[in-house]
PAROBA-894522 format. One record per residue (C-alpha): residue number from 1; x, y negated, z negated. Coordinates in nm, 3 decimals. Each point is the difference from the previous one (the first is absolute). Example, Ala and Ser with C-alpha at 12.3 -4.5 7.8 and 13.67 -1.06 7.14 Angstrom:
% PAROBA-894522
1,1.230,0.450,-0.780
2,0.137,-0.344,0.066
% end
This chain:
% PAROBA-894522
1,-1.669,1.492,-2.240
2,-0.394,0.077,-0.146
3,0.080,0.231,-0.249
4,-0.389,0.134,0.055
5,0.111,0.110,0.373
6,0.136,0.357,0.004
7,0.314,0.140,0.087
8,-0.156,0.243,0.245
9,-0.171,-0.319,0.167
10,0.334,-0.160,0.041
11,0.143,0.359,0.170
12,-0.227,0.010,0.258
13,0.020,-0.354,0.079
14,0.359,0.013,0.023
15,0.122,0.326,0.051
16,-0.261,0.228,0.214
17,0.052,0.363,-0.056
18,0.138,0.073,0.303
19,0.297,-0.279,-0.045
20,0.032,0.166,-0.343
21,0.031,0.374,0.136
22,0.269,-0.131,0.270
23,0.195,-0.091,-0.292
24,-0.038,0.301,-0.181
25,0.147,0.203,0.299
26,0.291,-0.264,0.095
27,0.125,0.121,-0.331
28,-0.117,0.360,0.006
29,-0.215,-0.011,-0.311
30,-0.304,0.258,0.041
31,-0.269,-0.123,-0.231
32,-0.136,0.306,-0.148
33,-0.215,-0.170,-0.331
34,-0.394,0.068,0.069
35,-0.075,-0.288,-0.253
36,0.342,-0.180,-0.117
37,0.067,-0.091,0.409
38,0.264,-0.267,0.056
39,-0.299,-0.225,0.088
40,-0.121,0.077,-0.351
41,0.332,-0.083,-0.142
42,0.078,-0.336,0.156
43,-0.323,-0.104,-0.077
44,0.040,0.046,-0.393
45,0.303,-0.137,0.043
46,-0.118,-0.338,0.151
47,-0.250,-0.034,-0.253
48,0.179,0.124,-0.294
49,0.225,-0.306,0.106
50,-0.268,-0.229,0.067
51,-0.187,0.101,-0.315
52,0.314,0.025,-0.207
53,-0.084,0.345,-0.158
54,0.216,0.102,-0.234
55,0.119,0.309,0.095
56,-0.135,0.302,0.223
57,-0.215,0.167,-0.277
58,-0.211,-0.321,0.019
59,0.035,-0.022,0.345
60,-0.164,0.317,0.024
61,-0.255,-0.078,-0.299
62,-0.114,-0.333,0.209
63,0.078,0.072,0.353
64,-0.353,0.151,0.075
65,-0.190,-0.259,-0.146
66,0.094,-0.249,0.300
67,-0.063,0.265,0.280
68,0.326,0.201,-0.053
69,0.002,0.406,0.041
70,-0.023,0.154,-0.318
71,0.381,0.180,-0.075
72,0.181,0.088,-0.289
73,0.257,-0.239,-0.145
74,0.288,0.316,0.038
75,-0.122,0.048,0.334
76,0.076,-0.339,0.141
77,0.356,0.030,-0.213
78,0.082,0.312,0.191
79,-0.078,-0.145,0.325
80,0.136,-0.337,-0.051
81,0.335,0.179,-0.050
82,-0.013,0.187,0.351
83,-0.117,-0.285,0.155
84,0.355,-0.118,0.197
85,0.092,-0.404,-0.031
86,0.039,-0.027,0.323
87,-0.342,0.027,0.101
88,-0.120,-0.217,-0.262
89,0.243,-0.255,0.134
90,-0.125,0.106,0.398
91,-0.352,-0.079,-0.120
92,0.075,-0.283,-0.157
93,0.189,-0.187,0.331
94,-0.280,0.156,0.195
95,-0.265,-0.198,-0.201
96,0.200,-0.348,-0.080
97,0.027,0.021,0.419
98,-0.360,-0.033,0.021
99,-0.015,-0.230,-0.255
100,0.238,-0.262,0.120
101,-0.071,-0.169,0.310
102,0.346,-0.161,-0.051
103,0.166,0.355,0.171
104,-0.165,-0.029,0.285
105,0.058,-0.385,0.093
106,0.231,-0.048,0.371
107,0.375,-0.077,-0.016
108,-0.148,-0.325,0.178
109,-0.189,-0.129,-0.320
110,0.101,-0.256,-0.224
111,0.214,0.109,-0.271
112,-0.156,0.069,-0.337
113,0.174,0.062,-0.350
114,0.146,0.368,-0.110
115,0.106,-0.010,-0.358
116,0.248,0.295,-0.093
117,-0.009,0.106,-0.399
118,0.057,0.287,-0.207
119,-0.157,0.124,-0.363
120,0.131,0.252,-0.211
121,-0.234,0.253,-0.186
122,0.171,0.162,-0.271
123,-0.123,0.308,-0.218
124,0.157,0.273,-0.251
125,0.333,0.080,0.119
126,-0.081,0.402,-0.033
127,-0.310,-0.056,0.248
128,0.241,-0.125,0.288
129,0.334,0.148,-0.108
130,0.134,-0.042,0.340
131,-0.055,-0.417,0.031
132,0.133,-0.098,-0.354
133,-0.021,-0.374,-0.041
134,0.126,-0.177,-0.344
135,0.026,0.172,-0.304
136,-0.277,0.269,-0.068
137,-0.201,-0.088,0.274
138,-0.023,0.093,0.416
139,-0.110,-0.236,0.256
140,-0.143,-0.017,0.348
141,0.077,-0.299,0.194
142,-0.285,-0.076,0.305
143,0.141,-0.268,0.188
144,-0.301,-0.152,0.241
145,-0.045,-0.227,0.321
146,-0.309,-0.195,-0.050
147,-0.168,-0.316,0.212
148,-0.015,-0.324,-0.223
149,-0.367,-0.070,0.176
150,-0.157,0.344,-0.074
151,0.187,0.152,-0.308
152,0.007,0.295,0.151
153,0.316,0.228,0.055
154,0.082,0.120,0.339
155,0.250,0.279,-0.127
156,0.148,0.114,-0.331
157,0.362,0.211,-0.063
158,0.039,0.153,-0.325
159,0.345,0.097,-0.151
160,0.119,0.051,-0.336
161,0.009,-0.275,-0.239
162,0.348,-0.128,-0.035
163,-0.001,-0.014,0.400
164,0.125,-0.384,0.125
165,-0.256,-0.151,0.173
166,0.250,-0.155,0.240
167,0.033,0.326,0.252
168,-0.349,0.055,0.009
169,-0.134,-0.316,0.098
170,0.153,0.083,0.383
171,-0.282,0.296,0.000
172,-0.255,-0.291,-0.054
173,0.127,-0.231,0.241
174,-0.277,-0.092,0.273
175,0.065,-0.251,0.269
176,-0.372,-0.056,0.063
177,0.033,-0.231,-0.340
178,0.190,-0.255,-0.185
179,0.143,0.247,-0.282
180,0.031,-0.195,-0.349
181,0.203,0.146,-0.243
182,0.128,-0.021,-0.379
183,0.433,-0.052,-0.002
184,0.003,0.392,-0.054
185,-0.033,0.043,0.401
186,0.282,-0.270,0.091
187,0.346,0.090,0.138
188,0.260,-0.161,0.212
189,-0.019,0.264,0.323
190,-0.399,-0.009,-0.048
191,-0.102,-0.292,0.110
192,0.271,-0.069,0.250
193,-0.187,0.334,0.180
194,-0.325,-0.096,-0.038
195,0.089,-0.377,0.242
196,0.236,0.218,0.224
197,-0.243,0.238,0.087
198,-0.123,-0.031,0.322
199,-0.397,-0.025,-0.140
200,0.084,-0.157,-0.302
201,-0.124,0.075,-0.344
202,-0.101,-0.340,-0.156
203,0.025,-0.005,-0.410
204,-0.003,-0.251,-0.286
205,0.214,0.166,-0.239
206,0.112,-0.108,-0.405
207,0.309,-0.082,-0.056
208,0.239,0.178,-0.305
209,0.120,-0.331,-0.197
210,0.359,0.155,0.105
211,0.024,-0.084,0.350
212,0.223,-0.198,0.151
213,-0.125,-0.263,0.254
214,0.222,-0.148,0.225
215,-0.020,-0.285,0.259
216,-0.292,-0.186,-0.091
217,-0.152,-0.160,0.280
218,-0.380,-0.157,-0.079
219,-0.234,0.059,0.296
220,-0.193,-0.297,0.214
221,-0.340,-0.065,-0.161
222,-0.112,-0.176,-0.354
223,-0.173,0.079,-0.340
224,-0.302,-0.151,-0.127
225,0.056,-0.143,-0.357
226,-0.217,0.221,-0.188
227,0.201,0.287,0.161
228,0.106,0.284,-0.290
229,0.288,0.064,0.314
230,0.315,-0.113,-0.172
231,0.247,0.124,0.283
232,-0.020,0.076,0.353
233,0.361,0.122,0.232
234,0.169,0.227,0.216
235,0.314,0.216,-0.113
236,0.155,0.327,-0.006
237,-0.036,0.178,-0.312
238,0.254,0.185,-0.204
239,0.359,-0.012,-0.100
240,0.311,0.060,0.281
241,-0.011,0.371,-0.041
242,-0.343,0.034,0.058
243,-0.194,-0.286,0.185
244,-0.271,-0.075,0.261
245,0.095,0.006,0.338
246,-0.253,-0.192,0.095
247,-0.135,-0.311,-0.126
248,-0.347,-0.005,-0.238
249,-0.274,-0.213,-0.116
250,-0.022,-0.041,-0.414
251,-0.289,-0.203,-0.114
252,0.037,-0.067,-0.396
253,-0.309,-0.055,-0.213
254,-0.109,-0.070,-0.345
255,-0.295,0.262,-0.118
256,-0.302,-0.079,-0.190
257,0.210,0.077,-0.305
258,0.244,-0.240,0.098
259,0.292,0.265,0.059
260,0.175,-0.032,0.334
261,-0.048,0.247,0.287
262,0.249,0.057,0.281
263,-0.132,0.177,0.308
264,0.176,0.083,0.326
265,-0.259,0.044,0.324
266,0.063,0.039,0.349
267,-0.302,-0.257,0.044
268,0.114,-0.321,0.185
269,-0.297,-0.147,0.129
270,-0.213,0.018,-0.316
271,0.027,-0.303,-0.233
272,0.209,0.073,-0.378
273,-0.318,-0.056,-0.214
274,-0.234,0.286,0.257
275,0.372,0.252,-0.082
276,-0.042,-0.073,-0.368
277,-0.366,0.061,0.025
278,0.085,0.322,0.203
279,0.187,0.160,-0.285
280,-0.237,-0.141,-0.303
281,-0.286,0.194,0.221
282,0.188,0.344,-0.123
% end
């Protein structure tokens, strides 16, 4: 992003003030500020971000130089605070929807790459008392959906830090792409569902070192010599208590650091070296 274009540029490109206003009254916020609006305050928010001011007294101390309105750093405090989350986060899908052409492509269309991930951002543990992490510190986990070819996310769920990523992958699940996810997302009953379902939900999924596999059986086709693919079968995966019901593909690959990767993908006409490729694309 040009640091030199302004925040209030970017609203009315992306967000027009009657989109913005629509949002305000799906959540039954009446803006009452004659200069600190909620325009105003997204706006010094984007560019205190893209700027990386240091705090809001600067914020407010540089803010008008780039085209900003003129406010008080305690007045954009107060109103930051009133300002509910959940219209932050209902602007924000609003404007990554115009943004990303991916959310609008047909069932129909050739499958592209969703990477699922998660980040932690920790602070002071008496700032967020409620989401205590590790030791003196609190964390928000944001756990994102985001296509490989664009780098943009699609849609974000935040929980508290110590939160297993595992549970909320499912709310990122989208059958319009090939998902690709770390060994965090993998269980047994997963991806049985997602080949079972009747519009299936294709993946290419790490492996925990852990898992069982069980009746190998290598798949028709061959590897070029310089392949990095070191493995390529069917099994089931796990141990007799808990195991596959149905039968999956595991491609196993060496990294660029030479450590050995184990994925399991519901891909079957795709050669091993364009699966290991999938998941190095994440």
């Amino acid at each position: 992003m040009n640091k030199n274009t302004t925040s209030h540029t970017l609203i009315q490109n992306f967000l027009s003030e009657t989109e913005l206003q629509a949002i305000l009254t799906e959540f039954n916020y009446t803006d009452t500020a004659r200069k600190c609006t909620v325009s105003t305050v997204i706006s010094y928010l984007i560019s205190a971000a893209t700027n990386e001011w240091k705090s809001l007294r600067h914020a407010a101390d540089v803010g008008p130089s780039i085209g900003l309105v003129n406010v008080d750093h305690s007045s954009l405090s107060k109103h930051m605070k009133a300002l509910d989350y959940a219209i932050m986060k209902r602007i924000f899908e609003v404007i990554v929807g115009k943004l990303n052409r991916a959310t609008c492509r047909s069932l129909m269309m050739p499958k592209k790459l969703l990477s699922i991930d998660s980040t932690t951002i920790t602070v002071g543990q008496t700032r967020l008392p409620w989401a205590v992490y590790h030791g003196e510190r609190s964390g928000i986990k944001l756990h994102v959906n985001f296509t490989n070819d664009t780098a943009m996310p699609l849609q974000i769920v935040e929980t508290t830090g110590l939160k297993h990523d595992g549970p909320i992958g499912v709310k990122l699940e989208d059958k319009r792409f090939i998902l690709v996810c770390d060994r965090a997302y993998f269980s047994i009953n997963k991806v049985d569902r997602y080949v079972t379902e009747k519009d299936m939900q294709h993946f290419v999924i790490r492996l925990k070192d852990n898992i069982h596999l069980n009746l190998k059986k290598p798949p028709k086709g061959t590897r070029t010599n310089d392949s990095n693919v070191t493995d390529d079968f069917t099994c089931t995966l796990g141990t007799p208590q808990k195991q596959t019901k149905k039968r999956h593909r595991v491609v196993q690959f060496t990294d660029h650091r030479g450590k050995d990767i184990r994925v399991v993908t519901s891909l079957m006409d795709v050669t091993a070296e364009e699966i290991a490729e999938m998941y190095k694309s994440r």
